[in-house]
LUMGU-695401 format. One line per 3 residues: their letters; for each residue x, y, z of C-alpha. Coordinates in pm, whole numbers, plus 32768, in hexadecimal, padded with zeros to 4 digits. Each point is the difference from the previous one (the first is absolute). Layout:
BEGIN
A) X Y Z ~ ...
END
This chain:
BEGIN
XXX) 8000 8000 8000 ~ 810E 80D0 804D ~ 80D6 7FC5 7EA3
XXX) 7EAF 8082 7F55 ~ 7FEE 814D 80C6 ~ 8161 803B 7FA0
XXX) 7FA9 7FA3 7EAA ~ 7EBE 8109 7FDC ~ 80BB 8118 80C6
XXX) 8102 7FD1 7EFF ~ 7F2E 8023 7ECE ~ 7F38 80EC 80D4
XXX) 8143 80C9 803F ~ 80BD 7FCC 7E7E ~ 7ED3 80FF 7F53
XXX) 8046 80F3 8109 ~ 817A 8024 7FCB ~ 7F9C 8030 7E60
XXX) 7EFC 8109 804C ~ 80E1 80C3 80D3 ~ 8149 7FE8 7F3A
XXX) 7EFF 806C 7E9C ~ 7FBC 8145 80E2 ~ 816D 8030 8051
XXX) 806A 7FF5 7EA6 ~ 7EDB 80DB 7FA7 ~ 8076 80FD 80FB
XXX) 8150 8017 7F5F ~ 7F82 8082 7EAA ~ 7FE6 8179 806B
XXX) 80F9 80BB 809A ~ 808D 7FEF 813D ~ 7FFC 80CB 8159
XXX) 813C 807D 7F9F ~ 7FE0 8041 7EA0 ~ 7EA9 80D5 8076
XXX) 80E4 80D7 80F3 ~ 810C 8038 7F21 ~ 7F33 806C 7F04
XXX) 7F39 80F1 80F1 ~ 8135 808B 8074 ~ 8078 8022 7E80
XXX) 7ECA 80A1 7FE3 ~ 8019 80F1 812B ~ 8148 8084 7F70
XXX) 7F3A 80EA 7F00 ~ 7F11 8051 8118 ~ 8039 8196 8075
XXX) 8008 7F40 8148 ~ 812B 7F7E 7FBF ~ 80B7 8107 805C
XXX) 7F50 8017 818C ~ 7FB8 7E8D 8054 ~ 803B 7E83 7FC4
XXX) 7F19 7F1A 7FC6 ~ 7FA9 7E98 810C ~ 7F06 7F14 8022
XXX) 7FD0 7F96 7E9B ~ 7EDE 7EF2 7FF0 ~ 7F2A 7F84 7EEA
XXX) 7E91 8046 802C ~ 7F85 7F3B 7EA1 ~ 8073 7FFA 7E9D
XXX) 7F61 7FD1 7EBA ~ 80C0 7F37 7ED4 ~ 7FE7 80B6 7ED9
XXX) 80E1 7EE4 7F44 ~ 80C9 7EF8 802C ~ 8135 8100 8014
XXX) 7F30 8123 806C ~ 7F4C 8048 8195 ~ 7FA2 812E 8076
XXX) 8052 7FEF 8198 ~ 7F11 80C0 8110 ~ 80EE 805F 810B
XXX) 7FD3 80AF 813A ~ 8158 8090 80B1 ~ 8048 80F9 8113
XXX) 80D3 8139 7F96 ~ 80E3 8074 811B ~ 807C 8173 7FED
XXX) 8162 802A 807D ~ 7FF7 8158 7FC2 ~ 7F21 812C 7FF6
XXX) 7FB2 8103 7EE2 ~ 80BC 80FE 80A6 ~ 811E 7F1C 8002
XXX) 800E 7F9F 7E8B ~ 7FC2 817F 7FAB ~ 8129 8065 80EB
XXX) 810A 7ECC 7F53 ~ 7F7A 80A1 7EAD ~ 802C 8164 804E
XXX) 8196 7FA3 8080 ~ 802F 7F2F 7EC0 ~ 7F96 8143 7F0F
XXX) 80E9 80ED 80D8 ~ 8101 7EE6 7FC6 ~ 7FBB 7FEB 7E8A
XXX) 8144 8030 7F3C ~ 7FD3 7F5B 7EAC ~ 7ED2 7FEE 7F2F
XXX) 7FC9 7E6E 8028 ~ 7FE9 805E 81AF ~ 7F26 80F2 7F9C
XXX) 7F26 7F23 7F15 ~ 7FE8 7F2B 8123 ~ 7F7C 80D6 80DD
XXX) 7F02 807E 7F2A ~ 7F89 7EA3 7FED ~ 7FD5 8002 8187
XXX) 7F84 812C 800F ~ 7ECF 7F9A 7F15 ~ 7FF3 7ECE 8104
XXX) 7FE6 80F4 8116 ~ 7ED0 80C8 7F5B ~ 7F4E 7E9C 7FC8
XXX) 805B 7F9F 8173 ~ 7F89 8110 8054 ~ 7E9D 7FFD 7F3D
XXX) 7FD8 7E68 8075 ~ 8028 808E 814F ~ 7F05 8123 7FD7
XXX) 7EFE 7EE0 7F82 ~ 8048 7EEE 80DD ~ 8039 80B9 812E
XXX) 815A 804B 80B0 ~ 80F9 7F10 806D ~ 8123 800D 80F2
XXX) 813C 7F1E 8041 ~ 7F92 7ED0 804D ~ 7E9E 7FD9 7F96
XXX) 7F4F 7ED9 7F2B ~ 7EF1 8011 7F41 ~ 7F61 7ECE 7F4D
XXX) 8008 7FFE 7E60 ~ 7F3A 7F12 7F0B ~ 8074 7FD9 7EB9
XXX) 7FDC 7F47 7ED2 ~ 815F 7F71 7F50 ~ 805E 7F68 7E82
XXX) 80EB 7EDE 800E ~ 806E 7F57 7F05 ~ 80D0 7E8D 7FDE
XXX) 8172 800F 7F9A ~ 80ED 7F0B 7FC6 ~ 806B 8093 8163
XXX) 7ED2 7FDB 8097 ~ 7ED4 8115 803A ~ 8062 8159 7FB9
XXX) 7F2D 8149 803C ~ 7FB8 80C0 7EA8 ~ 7F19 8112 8016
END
């Protein structure tokens, strides 16, 4: 009696073990936790942002495959503000007293436009100091490589 209880709880057991590996490998086809945060941090890098905080706390809330090479990612991730406004403006004002050539002064036009859009995200968002998080939802294009998944916009 005993060999046949083995015997079912085996082939009882054996359909398990094939269901569950099927949803592994079915898990693999998108892209992974990491692939989703590099690509949010790529991402973040164009961000006016950028230039004030960092981003943590990258999860996947949902995804939709568009094609076999091709998923759009829902993400939610915490931006953390290392520094304030008045902080970027100040590095930004020493930078264009500092200015010598024309390619330091290119640059610092380029922040400077990132200061004026810091500024306006922070006039419609609401203010921010050092320190502070706020929670941001987004939406993300990746895209299989012979590397892997890569962000494209």
């Amino acid at each position: 009696m005993r060999r046949i209880r083995h015997f079912f709880a085996f082939f009882l057991f054996l359909p398990a073990v094939v269901v569950l590996s099927a949803c592994e490998e079915n898990s693999a086809e998108g892209p992974s936790v990491d692939e989703i945060t590099t690509a949010v941090i790529e991402r973040f890098r164009d961000d006016p942002y950028a230039k004030v905080g960092h981003v943590e706390n990258v999860s996947k809330t949902n995804s939709i495959k568009e094609d076999d090479d091709e998923t759009v990612v829902m993400v939610r991730y915490e931006l953390v503000f290392d520094r304030s406004v008045a902080d970027f403006a100040d590095d930004v004002t020493q930078k264009g007293k500092a200015a010598g050539d024309l390619d330091t002064v290119g640059d610092t036009v380029s922040d400077a436009i990132d200061l004026v859009k810091t500024k306006m995200l922070a006039l419609k968002d609401g203010a921010f100091s050092t320190g502070d998080r706020r929670s941001i939802e987004n939406e993300i294009r990746l895209v299989k490589s012979e590397r892997g998944w890569i962000y494209r916009p």
